[in-house]
N, C-alpha and C positions, 0 to 999 in steps of 0.2 A: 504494500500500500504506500502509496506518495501524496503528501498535501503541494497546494500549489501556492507560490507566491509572485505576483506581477512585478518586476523590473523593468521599467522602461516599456520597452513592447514587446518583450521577452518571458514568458510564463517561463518558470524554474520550477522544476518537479523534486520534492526531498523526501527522502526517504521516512518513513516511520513504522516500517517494521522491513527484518531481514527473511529472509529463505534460507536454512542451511538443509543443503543439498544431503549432506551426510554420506551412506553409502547405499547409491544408489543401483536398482541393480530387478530382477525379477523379485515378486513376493515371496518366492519361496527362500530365493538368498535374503529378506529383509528378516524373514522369520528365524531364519537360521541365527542373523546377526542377532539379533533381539536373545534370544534363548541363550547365545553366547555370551554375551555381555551382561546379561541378568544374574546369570549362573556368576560369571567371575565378581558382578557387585556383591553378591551374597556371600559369598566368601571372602572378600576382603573384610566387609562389617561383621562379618562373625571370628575370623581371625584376627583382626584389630582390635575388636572387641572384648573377646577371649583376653588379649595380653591387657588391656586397662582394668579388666576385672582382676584377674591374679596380680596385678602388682596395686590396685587396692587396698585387696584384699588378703594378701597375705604378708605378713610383717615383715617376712625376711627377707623381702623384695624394696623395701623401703629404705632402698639408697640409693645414692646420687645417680649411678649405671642405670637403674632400674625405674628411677623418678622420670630422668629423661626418655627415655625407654615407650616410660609409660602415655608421658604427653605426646611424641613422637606419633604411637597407635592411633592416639585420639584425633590429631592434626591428619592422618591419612583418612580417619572417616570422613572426617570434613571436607578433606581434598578432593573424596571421592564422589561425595555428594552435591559437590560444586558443579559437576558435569552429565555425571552418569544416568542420573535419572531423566533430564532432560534429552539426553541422548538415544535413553529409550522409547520415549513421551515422540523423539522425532521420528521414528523407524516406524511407529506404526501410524503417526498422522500423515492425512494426502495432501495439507500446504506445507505442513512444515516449517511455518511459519514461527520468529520468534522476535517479541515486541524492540524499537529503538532501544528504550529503555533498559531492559531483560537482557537484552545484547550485551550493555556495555557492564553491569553490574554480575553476570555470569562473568568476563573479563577479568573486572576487579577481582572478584574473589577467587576464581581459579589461581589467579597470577599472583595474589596476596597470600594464600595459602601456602604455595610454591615457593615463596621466597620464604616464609617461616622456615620449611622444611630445611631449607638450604644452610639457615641459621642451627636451626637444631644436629643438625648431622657436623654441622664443626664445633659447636659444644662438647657433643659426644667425643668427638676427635680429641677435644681440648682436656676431657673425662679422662681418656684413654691415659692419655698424656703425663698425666698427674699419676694418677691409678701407677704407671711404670715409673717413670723416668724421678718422681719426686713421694715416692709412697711414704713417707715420714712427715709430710706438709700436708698428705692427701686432706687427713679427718678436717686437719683445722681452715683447710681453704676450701673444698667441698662441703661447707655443712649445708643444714638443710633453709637456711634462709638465704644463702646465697645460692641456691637449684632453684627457690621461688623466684630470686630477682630474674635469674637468667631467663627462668621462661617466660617472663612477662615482658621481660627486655624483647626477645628474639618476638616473639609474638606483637606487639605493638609496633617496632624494628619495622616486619614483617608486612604489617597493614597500614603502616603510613608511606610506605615507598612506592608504590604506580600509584596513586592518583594524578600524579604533574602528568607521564604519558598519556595515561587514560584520558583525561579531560582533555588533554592537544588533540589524540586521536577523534574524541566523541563530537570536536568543535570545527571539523573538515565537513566539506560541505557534498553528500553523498547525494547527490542528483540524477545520476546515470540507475546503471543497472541493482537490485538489490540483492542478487543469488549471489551467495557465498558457500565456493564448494567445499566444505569443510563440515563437522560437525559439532566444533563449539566456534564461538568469536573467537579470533586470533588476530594479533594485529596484521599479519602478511595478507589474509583479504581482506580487511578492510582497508588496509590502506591501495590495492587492488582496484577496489572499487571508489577513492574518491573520485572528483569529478578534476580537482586542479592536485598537478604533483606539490608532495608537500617532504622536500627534503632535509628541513632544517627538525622534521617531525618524526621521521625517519632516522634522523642520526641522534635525536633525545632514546626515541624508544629502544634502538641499538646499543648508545652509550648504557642506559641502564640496564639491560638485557647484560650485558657484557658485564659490568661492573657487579652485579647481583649473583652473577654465575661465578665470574673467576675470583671476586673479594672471597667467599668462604670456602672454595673451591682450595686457593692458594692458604689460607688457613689452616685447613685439613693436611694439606701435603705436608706444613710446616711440623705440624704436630707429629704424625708420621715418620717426619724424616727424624726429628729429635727421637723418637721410640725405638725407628731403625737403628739409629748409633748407639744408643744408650743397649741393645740388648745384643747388637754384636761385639762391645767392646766389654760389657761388663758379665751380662749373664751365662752361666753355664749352658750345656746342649739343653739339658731337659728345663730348664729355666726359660730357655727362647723358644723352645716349644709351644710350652706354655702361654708364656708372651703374645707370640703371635697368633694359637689359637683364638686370644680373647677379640683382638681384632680383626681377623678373617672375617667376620659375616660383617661387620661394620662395613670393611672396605669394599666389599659386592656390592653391597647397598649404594653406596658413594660413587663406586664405576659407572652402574645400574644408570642411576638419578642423574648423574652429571653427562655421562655420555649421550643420552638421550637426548639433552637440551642444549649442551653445543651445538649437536648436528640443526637443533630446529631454530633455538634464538640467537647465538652467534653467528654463524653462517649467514651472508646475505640472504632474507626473505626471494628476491626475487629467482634466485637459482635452485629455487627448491619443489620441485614440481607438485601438485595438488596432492596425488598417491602418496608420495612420500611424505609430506607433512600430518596428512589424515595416519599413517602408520606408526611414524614416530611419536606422535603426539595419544596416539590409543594405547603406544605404549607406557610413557610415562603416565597418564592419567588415569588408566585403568590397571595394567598389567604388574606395573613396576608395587604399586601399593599391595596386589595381593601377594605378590613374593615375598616383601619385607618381613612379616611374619613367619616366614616356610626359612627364611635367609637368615635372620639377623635372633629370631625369639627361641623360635622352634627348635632348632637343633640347639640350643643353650640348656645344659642342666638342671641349671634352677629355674630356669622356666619352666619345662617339662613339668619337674614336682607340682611346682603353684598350680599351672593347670588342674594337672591331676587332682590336688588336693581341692581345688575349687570346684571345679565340674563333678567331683564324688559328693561334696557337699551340697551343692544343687539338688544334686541325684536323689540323697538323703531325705532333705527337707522335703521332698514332693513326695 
């Protein structure tokens, strides 16, 4: 739908709501997608879910590893539901239609969520950090009102940083066509579709995209490379074993999340063909969240337990 405004002797058509295309395709592939994608949201919110309830819920999970841990779970529901549902909601609707509005606030919060994340997984790093390279400082610099500040920090952090983008993108004057082949707002078609190139808008959105990815990106490695040295120079074989056990699933996680999003927000928008951004971006949004769980919880010991001991306790009460 477009409303019109008179210019001179020029009617100008603007846009007020988009089309997203999604994955389009015969009914039966749309059903296929829909059952696919229902199936993997259900499992994410039951295995993110799962880990906020055991570290709750169980005392011995009530430290700093495991505090972060826990809000981490809770940030991917959120992240999840920033998209997924509307995703589904488009697969089986015939416009497909989703409001001006709706557009740019799915945006915000997808990409607000996102950048949390990014914050969270170099805390974790920064966790790690401590946990090896300085275990005699851990107690008293990890306590547990400095795990509050940080997630409130990363979390606020987190949702005050695109709005400037958002609002330059949402303030382009989209006059032309309003199909966007994609299946959430991304700024690569929207800005596709304004009506005048807007470069100076394109290198704010970039600049932050870049800065948002490689600041906590380059954090992590730091922390990392301090853990590296500190456990080849000082700790024994079965001590670096150990060591690097604790960090393996973190760092999948880390590859996971970040490789995803260079390929999609760093990389010039324009050299990235429609398939490919619709694939990568179903990864990080959907895929990447239900692995975290199966990656970074699941195979963790003391997780295991908590589960067990909370899901037996379920079991009980009922």
């Amino acid at each position: 739908m477009k409303s019109s405004d008179q210019v001179g002797n020029t009617t100008m058509h603007f846009v007020t709501e988009f089309v997203l295309l999604g994955f389009p395709g015969q009914r039966k592939m749309q059903n296929f997608f829909f059952s696919l994608i229902l199936v993997v949201c259900l499992l994410t919110l039951l295995g993110n879910g799962a880990i906020v309830c055991a570290v709750k819920w169980d005392r011995q999970l009530h430290t700093p590893t495991y505090i972060f841990l826990g809000n981490f779970a809770f940030l991917e529901i959120w992240y999840v539901s920033s998209t997924v549902p509307n995703m589904l909601v488009n697969i089986l609707s015939d416009t497909k239609t989703i409001s001006f509005t709706g557009c740019f606030l799915q945006f915000y919060f997808f990409f607000s969520l996102g950048t949390t994340e990014g914050f969270f997984l170099s805390v974790m790093a920064y966790d790690r950090y401590l946990a090896i390279c300085r275990p005699l400082h851990y107690p008293s610099i990890m306590t547990g009102k400095f795990c509050v500040i940080m997630v409130c920090v990363c979390s606020v952090t987190g949702f005050l940083y695109y709005p400037i983008p958002i609002i330059r993108i949402s303030q382009l004057p989209f006059c032309g066509s309003n199909i966007i082949d994609h299946f959430v707002c991304d700024p690569g078609p929207l800005f596709a579709l304004a009506c005048i190139p807007a470069p100076s808008t394109e290198l704010i959105c970039y600049t932050f995209n870049s800065v948002i990815i490689f600041g906590p990106f380059l954090s992590i490695l730091g922390s990392y490379t301090l853990v590296l040295r500190a456990v080849l120079c000082v700790l024994s074989g079965t001590g670096q074993t150990k060591a690097f056990s604790t960090c393996r699933s973190h760092l999948m996680v880390v590859s996971l999340f970040y490789g995803t999003l260079m390929v999609m927000h760093v990389s010039p928008t324009s050299g990235n063909p429609a398939q490919m951004q619709k694939t990568v971006t179903l990864v990080y949004s959907a895929v990447t969240p239900l692995l975290n769980p199966v990656v970074y919880s699941l195979q963790n010991k003391d997780m295991k337990d908590a589960l067990k001991k909370v899901l037996g306790l379920r079991i009980n009460q009922n």
